[in-house]
TORKOL-4160 file (C-alpha; in steps of 0.2 Angstrom, whole numbers, padded with zeros to 4 digits, m for minus):
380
<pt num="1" X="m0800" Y="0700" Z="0427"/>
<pt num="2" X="m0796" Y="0718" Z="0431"/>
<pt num="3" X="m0780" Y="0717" Z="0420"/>
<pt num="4" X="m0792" Y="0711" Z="0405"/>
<pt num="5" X="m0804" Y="0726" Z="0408"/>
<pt num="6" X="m0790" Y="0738" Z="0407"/>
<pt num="7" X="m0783" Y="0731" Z="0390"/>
<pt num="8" X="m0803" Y="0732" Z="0384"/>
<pt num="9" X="m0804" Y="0750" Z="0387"/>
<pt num="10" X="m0788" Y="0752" Z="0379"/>
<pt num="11" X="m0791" Y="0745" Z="0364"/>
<pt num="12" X="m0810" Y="0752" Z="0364"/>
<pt num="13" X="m0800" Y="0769" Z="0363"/>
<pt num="14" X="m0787" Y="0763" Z="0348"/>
<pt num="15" X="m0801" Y="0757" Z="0339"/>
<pt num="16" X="m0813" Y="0775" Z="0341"/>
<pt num="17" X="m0797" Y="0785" Z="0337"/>
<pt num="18" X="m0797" Y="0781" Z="0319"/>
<pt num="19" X="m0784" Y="0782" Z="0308"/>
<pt num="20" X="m0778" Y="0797" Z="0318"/>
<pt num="21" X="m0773" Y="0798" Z="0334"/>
<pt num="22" X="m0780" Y="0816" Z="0342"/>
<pt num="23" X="m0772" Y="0822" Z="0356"/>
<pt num="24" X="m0787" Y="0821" Z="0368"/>
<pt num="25" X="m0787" Y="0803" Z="0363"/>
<pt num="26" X="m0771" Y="0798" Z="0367"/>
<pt num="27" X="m0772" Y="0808" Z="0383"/>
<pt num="28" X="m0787" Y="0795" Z="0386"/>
<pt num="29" X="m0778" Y="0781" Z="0382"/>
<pt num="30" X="m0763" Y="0786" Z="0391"/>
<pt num="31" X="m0774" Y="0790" Z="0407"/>
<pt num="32" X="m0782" Y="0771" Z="0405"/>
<pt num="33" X="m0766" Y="0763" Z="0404"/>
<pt num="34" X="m0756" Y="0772" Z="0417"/>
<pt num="35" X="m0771" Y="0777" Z="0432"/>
<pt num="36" X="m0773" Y="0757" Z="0434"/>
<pt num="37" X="m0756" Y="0754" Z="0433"/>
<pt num="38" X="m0752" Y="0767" Z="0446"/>
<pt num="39" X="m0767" Y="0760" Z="0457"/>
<pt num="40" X="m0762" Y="0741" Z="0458"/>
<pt num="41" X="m0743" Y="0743" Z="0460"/>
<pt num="42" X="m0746" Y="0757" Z="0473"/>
<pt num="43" X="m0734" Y="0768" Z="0462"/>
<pt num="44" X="m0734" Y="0787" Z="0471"/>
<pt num="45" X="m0728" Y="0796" Z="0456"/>
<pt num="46" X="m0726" Y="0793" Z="0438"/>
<pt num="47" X="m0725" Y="0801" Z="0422"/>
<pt num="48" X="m0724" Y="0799" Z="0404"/>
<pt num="49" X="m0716" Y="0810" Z="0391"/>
<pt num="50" X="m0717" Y="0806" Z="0371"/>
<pt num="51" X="m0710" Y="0812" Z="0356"/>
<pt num="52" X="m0717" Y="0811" Z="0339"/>
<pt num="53" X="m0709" Y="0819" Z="0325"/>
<pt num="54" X="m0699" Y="0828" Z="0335"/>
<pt num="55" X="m0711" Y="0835" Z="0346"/>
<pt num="56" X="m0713" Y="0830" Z="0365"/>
<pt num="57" X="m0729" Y="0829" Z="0375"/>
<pt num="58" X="m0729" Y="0826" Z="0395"/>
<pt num="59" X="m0741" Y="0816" Z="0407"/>
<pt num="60" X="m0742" Y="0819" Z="0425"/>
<pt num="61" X="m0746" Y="0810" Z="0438"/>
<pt num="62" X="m0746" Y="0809" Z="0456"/>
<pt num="63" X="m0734" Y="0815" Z="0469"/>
<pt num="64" X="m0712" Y="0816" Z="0469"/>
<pt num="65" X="m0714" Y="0815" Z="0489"/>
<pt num="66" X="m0729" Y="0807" Z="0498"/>
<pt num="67" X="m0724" Y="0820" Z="0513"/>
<pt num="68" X="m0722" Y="0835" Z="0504"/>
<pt num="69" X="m0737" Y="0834" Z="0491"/>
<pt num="70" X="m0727" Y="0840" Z="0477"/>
<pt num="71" X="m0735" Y="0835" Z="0460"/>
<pt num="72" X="m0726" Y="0826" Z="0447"/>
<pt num="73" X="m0720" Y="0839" Z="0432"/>
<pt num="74" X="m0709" Y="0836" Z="0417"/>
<pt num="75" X="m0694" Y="0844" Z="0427"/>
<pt num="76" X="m0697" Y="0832" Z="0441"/>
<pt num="77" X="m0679" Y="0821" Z="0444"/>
<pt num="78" X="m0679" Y="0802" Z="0443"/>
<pt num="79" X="m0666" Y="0788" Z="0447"/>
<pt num="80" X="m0666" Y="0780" Z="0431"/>
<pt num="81" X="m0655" Y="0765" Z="0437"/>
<pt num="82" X="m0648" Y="0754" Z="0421"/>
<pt num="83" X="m0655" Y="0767" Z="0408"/>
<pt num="84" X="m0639" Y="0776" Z="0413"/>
<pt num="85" X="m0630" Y="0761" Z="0404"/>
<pt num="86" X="m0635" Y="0770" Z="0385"/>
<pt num="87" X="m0627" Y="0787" Z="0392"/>
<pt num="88" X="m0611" Y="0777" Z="0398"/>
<pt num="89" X="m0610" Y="0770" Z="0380"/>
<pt num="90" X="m0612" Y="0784" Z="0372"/>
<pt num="91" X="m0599" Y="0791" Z="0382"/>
<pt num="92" X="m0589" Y="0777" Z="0374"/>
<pt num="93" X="m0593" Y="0780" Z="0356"/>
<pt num="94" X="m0588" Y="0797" Z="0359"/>
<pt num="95" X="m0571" Y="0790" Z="0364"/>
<pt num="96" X="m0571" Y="0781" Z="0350"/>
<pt num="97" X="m0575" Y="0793" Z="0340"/>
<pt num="98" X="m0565" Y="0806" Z="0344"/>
<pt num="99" X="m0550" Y="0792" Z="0342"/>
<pt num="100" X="m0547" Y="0789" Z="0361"/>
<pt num="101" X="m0552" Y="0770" Z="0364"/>
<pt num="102" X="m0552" Y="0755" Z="0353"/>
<pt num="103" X="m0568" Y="0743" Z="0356"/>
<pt num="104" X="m0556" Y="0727" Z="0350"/>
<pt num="105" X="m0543" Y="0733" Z="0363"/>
<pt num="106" X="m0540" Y="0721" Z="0378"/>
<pt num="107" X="m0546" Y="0730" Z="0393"/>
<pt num="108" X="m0531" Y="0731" Z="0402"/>
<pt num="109" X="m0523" Y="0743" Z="0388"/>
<pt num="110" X="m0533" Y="0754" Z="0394"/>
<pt num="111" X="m0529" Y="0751" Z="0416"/>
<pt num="112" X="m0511" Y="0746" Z="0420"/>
<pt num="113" X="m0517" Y="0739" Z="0436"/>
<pt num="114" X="m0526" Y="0723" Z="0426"/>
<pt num="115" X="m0511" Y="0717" Z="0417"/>
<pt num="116" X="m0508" Y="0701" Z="0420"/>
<pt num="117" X="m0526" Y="0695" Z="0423"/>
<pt num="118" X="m0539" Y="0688" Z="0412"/>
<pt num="119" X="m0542" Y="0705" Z="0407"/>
<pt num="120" X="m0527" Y="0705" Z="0395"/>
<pt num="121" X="m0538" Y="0694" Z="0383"/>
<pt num="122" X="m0556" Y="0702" Z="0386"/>
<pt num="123" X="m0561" Y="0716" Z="0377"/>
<pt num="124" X="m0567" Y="0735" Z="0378"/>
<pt num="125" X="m0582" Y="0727" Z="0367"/>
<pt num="126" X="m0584" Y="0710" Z="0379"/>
<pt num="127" X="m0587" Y="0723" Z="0395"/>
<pt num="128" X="m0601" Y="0734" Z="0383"/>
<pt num="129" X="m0610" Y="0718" Z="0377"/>
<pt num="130" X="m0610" Y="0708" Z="0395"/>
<pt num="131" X="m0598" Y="0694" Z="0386"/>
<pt num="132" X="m0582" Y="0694" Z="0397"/>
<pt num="133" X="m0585" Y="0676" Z="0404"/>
<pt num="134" X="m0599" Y="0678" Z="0417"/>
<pt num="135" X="m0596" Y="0696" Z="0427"/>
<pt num="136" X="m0610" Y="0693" Z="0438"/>
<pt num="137" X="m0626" Y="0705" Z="0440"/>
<pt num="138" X="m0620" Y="0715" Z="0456"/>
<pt num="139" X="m0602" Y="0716" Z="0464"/>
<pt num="140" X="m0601" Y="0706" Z="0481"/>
<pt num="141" X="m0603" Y="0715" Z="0494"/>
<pt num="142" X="m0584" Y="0716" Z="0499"/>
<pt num="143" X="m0581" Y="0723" Z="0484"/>
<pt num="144" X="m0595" Y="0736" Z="0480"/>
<pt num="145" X="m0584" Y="0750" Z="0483"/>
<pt num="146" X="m0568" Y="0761" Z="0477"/>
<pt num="147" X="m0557" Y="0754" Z="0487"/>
<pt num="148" X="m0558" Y="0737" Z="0483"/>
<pt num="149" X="m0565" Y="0737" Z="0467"/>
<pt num="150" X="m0548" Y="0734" Z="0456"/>
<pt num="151" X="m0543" Y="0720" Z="0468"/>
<pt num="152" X="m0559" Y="0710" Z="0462"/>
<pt num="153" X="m0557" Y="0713" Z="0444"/>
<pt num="154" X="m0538" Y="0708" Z="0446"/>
<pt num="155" X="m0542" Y="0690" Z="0457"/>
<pt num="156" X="m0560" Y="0686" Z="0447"/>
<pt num="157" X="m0561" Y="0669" Z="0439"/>
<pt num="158" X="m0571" Y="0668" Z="0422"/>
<pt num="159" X="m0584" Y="0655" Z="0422"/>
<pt num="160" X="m0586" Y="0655" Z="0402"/>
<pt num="161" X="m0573" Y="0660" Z="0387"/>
<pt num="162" X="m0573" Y="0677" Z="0383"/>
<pt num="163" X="m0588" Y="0683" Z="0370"/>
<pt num="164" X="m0598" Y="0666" Z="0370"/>
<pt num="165" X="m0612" Y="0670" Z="0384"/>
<pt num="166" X="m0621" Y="0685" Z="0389"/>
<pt num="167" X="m0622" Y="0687" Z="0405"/>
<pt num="168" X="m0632" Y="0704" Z="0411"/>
<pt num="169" X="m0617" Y="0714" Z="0423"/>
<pt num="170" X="m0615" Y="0731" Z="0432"/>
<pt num="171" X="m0599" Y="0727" Z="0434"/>
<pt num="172" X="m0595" Y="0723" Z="0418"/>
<pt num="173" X="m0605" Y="0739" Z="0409"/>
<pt num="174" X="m0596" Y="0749" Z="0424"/>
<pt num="175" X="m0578" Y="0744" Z="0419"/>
<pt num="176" X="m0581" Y="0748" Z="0402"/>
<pt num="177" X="m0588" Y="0766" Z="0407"/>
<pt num="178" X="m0573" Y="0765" Z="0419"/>
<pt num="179" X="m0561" Y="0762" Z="0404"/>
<pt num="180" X="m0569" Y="0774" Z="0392"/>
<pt num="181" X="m0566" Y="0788" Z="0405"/>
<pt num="182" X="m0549" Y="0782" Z="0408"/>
<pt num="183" X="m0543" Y="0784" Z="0389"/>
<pt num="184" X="m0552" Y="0801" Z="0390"/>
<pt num="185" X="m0539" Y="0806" Z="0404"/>
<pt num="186" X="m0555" Y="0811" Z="0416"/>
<pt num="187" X="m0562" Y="0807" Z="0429"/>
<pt num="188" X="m0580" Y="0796" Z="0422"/>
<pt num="189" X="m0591" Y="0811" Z="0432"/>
<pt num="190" X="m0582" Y="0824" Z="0427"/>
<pt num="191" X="m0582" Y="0818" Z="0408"/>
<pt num="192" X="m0599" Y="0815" Z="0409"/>
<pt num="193" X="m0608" Y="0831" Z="0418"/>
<pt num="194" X="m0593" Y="0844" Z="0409"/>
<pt num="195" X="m0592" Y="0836" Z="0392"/>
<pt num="196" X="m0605" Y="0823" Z="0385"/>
<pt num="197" X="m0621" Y="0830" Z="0392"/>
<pt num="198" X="m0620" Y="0849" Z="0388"/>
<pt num="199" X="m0616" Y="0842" Z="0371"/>
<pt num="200" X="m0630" Y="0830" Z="0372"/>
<pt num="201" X="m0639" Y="0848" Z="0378"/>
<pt num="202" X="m0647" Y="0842" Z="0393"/>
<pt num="203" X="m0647" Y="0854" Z="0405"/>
<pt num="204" X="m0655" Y="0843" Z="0420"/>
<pt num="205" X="m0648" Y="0825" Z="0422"/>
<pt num="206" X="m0634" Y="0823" Z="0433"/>
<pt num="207" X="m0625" Y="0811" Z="0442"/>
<pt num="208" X="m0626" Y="0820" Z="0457"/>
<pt num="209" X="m0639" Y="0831" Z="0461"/>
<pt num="210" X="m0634" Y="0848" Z="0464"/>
<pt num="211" X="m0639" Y="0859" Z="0480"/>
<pt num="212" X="m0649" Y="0870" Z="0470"/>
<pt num="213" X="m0658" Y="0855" Z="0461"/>
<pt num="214" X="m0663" Y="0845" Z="0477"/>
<pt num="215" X="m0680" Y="0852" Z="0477"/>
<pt num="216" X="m0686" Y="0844" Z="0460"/>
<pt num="217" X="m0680" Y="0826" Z="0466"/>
<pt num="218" X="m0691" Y="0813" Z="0468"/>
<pt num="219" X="m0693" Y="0803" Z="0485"/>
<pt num="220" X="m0691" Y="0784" Z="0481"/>
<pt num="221" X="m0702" Y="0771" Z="0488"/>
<pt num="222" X="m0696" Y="0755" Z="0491"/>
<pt num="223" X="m0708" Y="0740" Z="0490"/>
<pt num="224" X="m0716" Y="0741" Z="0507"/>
<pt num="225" X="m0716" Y="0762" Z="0503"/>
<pt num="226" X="m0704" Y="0767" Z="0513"/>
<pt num="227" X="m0690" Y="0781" Z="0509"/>
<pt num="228" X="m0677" Y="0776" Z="0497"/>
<pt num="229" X="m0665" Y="0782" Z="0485"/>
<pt num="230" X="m0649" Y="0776" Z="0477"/>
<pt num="231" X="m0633" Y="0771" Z="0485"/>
<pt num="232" X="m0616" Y="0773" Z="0485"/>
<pt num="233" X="m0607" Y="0757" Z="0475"/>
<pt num="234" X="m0593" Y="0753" Z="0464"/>
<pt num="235" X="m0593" Y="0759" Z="0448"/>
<pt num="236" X="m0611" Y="0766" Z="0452"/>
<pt num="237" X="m0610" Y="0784" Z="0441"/>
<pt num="238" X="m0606" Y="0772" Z="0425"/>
<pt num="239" X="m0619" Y="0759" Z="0428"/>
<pt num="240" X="m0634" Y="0767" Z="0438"/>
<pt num="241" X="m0633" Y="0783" Z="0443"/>
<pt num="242" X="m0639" Y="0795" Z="0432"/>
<pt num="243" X="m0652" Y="0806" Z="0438"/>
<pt num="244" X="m0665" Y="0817" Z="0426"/>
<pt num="245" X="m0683" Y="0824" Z="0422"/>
<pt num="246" X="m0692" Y="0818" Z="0409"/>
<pt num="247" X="m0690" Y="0832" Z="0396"/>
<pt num="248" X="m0671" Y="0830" Z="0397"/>
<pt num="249" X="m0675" Y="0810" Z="0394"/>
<pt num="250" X="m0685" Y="0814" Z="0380"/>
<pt num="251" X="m0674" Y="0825" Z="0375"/>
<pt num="252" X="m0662" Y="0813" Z="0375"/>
<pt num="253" X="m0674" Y="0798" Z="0365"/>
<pt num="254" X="m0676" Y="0813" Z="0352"/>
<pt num="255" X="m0656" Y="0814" Z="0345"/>
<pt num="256" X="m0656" Y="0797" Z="0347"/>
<pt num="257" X="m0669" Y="0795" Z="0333"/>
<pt num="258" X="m0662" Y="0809" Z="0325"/>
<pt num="259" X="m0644" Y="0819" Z="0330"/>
<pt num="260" X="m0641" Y="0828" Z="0313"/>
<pt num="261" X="m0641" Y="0843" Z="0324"/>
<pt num="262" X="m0628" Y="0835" Z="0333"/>
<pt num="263" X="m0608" Y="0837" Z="0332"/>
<pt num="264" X="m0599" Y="0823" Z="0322"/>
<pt num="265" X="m0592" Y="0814" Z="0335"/>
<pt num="266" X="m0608" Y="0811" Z="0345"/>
<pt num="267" X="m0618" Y="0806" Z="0328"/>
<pt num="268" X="m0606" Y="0794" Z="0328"/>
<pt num="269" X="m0607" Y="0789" Z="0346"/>
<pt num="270" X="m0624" Y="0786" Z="0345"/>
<pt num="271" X="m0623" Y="0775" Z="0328"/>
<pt num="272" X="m0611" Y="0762" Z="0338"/>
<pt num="273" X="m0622" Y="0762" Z="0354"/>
<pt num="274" X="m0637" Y="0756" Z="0340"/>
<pt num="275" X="m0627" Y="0746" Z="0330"/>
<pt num="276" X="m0630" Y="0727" Z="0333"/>
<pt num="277" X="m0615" Y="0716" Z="0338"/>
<pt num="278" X="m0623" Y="0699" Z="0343"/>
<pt num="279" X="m0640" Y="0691" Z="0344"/>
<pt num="280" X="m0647" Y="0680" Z="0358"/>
<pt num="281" X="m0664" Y="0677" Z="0365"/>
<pt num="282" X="m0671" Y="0687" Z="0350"/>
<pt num="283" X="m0663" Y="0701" Z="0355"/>
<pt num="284" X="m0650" Y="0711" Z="0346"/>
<pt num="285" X="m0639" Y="0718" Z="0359"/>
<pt num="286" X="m0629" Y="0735" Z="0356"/>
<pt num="287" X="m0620" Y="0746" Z="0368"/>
<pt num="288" X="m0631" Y="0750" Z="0384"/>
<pt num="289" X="m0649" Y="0750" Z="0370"/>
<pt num="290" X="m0655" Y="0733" Z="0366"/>
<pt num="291" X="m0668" Y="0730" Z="0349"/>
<pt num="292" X="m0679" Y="0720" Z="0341"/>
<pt num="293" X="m0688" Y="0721" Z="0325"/>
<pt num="294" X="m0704" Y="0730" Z="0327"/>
<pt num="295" X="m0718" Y="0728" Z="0326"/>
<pt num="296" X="m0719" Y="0714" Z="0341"/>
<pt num="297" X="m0732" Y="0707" Z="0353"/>
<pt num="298" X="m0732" Y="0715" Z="0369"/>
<pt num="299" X="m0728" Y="0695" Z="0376"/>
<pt num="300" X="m0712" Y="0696" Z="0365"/>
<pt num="301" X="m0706" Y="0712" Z="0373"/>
<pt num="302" X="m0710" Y="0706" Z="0390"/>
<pt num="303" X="m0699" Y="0690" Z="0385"/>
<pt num="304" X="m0685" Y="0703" Z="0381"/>
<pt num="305" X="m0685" Y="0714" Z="0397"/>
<pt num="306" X="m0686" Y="0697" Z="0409"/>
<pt num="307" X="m0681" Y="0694" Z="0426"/>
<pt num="308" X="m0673" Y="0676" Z="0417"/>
<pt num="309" X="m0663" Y="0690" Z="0403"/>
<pt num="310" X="m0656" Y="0698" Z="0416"/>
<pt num="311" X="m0652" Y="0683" Z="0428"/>
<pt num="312" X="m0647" Y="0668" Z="0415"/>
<pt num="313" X="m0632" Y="0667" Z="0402"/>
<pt num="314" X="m0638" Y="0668" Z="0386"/>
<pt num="315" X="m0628" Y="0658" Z="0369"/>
<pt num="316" X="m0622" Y="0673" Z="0359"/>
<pt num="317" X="m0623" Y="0674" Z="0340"/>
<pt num="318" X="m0611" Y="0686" Z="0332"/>
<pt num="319" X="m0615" Y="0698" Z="0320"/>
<pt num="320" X="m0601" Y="0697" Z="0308"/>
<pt num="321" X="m0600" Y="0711" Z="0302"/>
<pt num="322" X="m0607" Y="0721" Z="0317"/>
<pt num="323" X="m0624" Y="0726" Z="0311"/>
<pt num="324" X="m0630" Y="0746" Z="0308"/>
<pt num="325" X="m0648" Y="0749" Z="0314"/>
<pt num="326" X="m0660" Y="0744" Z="0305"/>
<pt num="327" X="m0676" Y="0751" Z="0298"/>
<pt num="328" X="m0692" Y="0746" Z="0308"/>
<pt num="329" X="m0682" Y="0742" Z="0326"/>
<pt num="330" X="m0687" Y="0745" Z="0343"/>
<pt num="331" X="m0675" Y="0750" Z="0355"/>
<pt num="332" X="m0677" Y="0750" Z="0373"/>
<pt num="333" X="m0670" Y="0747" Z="0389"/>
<pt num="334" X="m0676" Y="0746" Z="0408"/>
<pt num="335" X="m0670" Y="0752" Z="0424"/>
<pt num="336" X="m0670" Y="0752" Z="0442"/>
<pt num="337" X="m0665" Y="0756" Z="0457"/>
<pt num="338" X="m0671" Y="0753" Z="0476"/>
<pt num="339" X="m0687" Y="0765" Z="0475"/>
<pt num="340" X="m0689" Y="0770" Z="0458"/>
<pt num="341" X="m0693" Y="0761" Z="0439"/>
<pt num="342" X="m0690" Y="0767" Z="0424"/>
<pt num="343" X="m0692" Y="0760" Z="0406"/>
<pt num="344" X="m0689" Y="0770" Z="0387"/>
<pt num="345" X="m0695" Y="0760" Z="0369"/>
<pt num="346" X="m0692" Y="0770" Z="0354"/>
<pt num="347" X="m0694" Y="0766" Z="0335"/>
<pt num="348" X="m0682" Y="0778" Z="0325"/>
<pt num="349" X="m0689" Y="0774" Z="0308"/>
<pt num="350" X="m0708" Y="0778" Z="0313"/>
<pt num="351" X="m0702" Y="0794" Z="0324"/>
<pt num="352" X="m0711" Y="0788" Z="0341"/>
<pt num="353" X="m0703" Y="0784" Z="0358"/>
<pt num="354" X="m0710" Y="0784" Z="0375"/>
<pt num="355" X="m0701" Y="0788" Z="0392"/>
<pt num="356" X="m0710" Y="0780" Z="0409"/>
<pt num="357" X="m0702" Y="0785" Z="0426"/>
<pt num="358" X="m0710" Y="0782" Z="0442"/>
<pt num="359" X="m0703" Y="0783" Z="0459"/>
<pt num="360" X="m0703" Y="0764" Z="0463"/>
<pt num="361" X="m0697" Y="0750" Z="0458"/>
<pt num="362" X="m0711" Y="0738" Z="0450"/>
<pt num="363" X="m0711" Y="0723" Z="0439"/>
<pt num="364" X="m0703" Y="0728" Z="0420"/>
<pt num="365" X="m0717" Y="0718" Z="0412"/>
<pt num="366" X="m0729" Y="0731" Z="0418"/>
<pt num="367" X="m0718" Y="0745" Z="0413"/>
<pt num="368" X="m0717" Y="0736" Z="0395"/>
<pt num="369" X="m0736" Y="0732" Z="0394"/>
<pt num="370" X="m0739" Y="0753" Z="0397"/>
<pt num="371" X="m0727" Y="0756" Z="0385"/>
<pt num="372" X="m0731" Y="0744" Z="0373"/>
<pt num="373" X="m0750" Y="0753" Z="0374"/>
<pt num="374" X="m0743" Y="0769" Z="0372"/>
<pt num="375" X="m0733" Y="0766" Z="0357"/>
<pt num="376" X="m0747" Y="0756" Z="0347"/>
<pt num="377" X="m0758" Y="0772" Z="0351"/>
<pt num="378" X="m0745" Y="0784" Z="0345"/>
<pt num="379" X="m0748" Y="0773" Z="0327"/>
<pt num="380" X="m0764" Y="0775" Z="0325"/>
């Protein structure tokens, strides 16, 4: 009931903004979808940038730390969990860009230390796509650090031939950052903070948060609301760990959509994370973004962003050849870490995208469902 009384009053507002949407409207219909939302998942802080023809508006709400008061702003830092998977790619079509790293290369090319295992006839592309043979969604426990992270990629048994299923990995999309970095001849953290995102000009996301930045961090809440924020892991910079505000991820969903202004090489990087390399479930998966043909019900988009997509393989249909974005595609991707959520959906060809970023984790059909209103208001 109160779910259906919140969608009323959004669409009321959609249908009263005619054919154009005011900005005091969609302030109202951003206020209607997000207060409830904030209300029933007990969400401390949460905002929402968009960008619209290339210009980016910010709501705030709430507080970054219950204890501290502080209010939510655009320059506020949040975990963005698996959203750093689109920086990691990009990082990779930069590599491949500039003529470093082969996507058709076996993985081991690119790390001595995994000749001789299965890794000698999976790809740089199986790792990106989730399609090595079943990496599973989180590296056991005795493996979830440096130490002993090469040991488990040596001795791991596939559970289906290379490229057929997709199976959602942060291990997998970690070794692919891993490898990327390795042809690059740096270190994945220093490659990232020195080189792709001062070209990407973002100014405040990190992997880790300086000294002089701690201040603007968000307090995570985990669900019972205590204190969280991320921990250490294997391969965690390349497959969770980036840190920003929300006018850097904005930032960041505006050269996406457009990077003319951009150098060669990271236009370049950007078209391989969009291109399209299999389908499955509906989805058309690229590196670290994943699209759809837009328009779509807000029910097929929750479909898309399931706990079962993330959990179950999935039958893979290759795109032969791979696919260049196309016009009238959403592309999206969630994220999470123990005390925050975040969730970005944009449509290049229509100019839009939303950012949502709250500090804790809650369910990614509600993230969708806020989105989803966001966007449809953004159309009006």
């Amino acid at each position: 009931m109160y779910e259906h009384v919140r969608n009323v009053t959004i669409l009321s507002l959609l249908l009263g903004a005619g054919n154009c949407m005011a900005a005091a409207d969609l302030r109202q219909v951003v206020d209607a979808t997000v207060k409830p939302l904030m209300q029933q998942q007990a969400i401390p802080g949460l905002a929402v940038a968009i960008v619209q023809d290339g210009k980016a508006r910010y709501f705030n709400y709430g507080v970054a730390a219950k204890d501290s008061q502080q209010p939510i702003s655009e320059n506020t830092l949040f975990e963005i969990g698996s959203v750093s998977k689109t920086f990691t790619a990009t990082l990779a079509g930069y590599a491949q860009a500039t003529g470093k790293l082969k996507l058709s290369e076996p993985a081991s090319h690119y790390l001595p230390a995994l000749r001789g295992s299965l890794f000698d006839h999976i790809s740089v592309l199986h790792l990106g796509t989730y399609t090595a043979g079943g990496l599973p969604l989180q590296f056991p426990s005795e493996a979830d650090n440096a130490q002993h992270m090469i040991s488990y990629f040596q001795h791991w048994k596939a559970d289906f031939a290379p490229g057929t299923q997709r199976q959602y990995s942060n291990p997998s999309l970690g070794l692919f950052g891993y490898l990327a970095a390795q042809s690059l001849q740096q270190p994945f953290d220093v490659v990232m903070e020195k080189t792709l995102l001062p070209k990407l000009g973002l100014k405040h996301t990190y992997l880790t948060v300086p000294k002089a930045q701690m201040g603007l961090y968000a307090q995570g809440y985990d669900k019972a609301g205590k204190p969280v924020r991320v921990s250490p892991g294997a391969l965690d910079s390349e497959a969770y760990g980036v840190k920003t505000s929300p006018a850097d991820l904005i930032r960041y969903v505006a050269v996406n959509m457009n990077p003319t202004n951009l150098e060669k090489p990271l236009q370049a990087a950007i078209a391989t994370t969009h291109t399209g390399y299999y389908t499955a479930n509906g989805t058309t998966q690229g590196l670290g973004w994943e699209m759809s043909a837009y328009p779509l019900t807000v029910d097929t988009l929750m479909a898309r962003n399931s706990t079962a997509w993330a959990m179950e393989p999935h039958k893979v249909n290759w795109l032969t050849p791979p696919q260049p974005l196309q016009p009238n595609t959403l592309v999206n991707k969630t994220g999470s870490t123990g005390g925050f959520g975040a969730y970005v959906a944009y449509v290049p060809s229509k100019a839009i995208g939303v950012v949502i970023l709250a500090n804790k984790n809650y369910p990614n059909a509600e993230r969708v469902k806020a989105a989803h209103a966001i966007l449809q208001a953004m159309e009006q």
